[in-house]
Every structure is written in C-alpha cells, then in structure tokens.
C-alpha positions in Angstrom: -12.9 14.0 24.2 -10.3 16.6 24.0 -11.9 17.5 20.6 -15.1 18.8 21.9 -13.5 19.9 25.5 -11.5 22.5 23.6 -14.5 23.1 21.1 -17.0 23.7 23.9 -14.3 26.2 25.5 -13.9 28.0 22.1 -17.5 28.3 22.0 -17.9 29.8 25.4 -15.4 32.3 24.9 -17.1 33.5 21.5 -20.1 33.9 23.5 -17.9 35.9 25.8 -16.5 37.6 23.0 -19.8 38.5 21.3 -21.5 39.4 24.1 -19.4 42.5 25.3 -18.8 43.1 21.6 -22.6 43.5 21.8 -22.3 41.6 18.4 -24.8 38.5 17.8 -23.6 35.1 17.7 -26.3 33.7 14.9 -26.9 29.9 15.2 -25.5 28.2 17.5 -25.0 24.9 16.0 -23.5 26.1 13.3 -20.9 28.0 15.3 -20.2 24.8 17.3 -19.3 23.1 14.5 -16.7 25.8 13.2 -15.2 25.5 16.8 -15.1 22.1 16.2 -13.5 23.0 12.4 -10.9 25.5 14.3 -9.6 22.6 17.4 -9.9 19.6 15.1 -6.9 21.7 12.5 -5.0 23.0 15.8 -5.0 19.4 17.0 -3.8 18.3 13.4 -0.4 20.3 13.3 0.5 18.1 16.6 1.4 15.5 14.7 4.3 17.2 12.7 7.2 14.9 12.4 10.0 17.2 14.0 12.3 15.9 16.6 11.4 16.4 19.9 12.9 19.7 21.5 12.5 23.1 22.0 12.3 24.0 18.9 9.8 21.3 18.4 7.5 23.1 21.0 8.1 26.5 19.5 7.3 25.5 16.5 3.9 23.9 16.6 2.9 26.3 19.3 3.8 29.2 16.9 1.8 27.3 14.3 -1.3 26.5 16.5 -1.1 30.1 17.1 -1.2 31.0 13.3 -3.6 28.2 12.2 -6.3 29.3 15.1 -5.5 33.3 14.1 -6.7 32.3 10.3 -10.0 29.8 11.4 -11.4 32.3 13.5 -10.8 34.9 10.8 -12.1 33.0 8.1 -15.4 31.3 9.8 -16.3 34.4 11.8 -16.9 37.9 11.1 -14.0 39.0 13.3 -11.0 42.3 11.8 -7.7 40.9 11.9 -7.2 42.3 15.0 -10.2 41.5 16.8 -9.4 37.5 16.2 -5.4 37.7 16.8 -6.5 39.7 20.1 -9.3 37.3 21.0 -6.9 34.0 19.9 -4.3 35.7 22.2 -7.0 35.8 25.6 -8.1 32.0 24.9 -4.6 31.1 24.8 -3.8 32.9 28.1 -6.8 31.4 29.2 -5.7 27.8 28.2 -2.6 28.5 29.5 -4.1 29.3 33.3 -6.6 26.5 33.0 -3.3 23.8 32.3 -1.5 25.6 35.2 -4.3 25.1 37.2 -4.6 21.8 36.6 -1.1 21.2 37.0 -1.5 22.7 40.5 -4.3 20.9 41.4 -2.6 17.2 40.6 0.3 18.6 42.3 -1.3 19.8 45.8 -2.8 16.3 45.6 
C-alpha cells in the first residue's frame, strides 16, 4: 500500500510539475510505472543494515534524497536542476503531509 500511496503522490505532483511547466506528460501509464520504479528504489535503501541513530536517519534520508534526484532524472526529461528542485518540493511536501498526520492522530 505504501508503494503505490507514494507512487500515486509522485504522479500527481509530475502532473503538477508539467502542467505549469506547460510541458506534456505523454502516457500516463507508463509514467505511473516509473513512479512506481522511483518509490519501489527509495523504499529499498530503508533496509540498510546501519545501527539505529542519528546518523542512521541522516544517512538514508540523504540517500533517499540522492537515489529520487537520479530516477527522476533518468526516467524523465527533467535538467538537473529542474528534478533536484522538483525532488526538493515533494519532499517538503511529504514532510507537511507526515506532520499533518502526526497532528491529526495527536488532536485525536
């Protein structure tokens, strides 16, 4: 489920993206399946063996970061700094929507 929760929200924001970059999106299956390609190698780094700490959280985060920078550059037609800026605005955004969450179990 998380899979294709986080695929469908890639998706969305590359519609997002391609729309006020006035740029077409092409087939749309076939772009769901590279968001699927992108989240199902994010999701793989979590299962580095490193100890749990900080440093354990900096590091896959860093490498999330890195591995979802290079998919969305490879699989799309995206510059460099078109997919590090659009990979920085979906994390913010996964970042609120977690928060959010979080708030919501919490006022609960």
């Amino acid at each position: 489920i998380r899979l294709v929760l986080f695929s469908l929200l890639l998706l969305i924001a590359l519609r997002v993206h391609c729309w006020r970059a006035q740029k077409p999106l092409g087939f749309i299956l076939l772009a769901a399946l590279r968001c699927l390609a992108i989240i199902a190698l994010i999701e793989a780094v979590r299962v580095a063996q490193i100890p749990h700490s900080i440093t354990r959280v900096i590091l896959i985060i860093a490498t999330q970061y890195i591995v979802c920078s290079i998919g969305v550059l490879a699989l799309f037609a995206m510059t460099i700094r078109e997919a590090v800026l659009f990979v920085s605005w979906c994390t913010i955004g996964g970042a609120l929507l977690w928060i959010g969450a979080h708030i919501g179990i919490w006022i609960t």
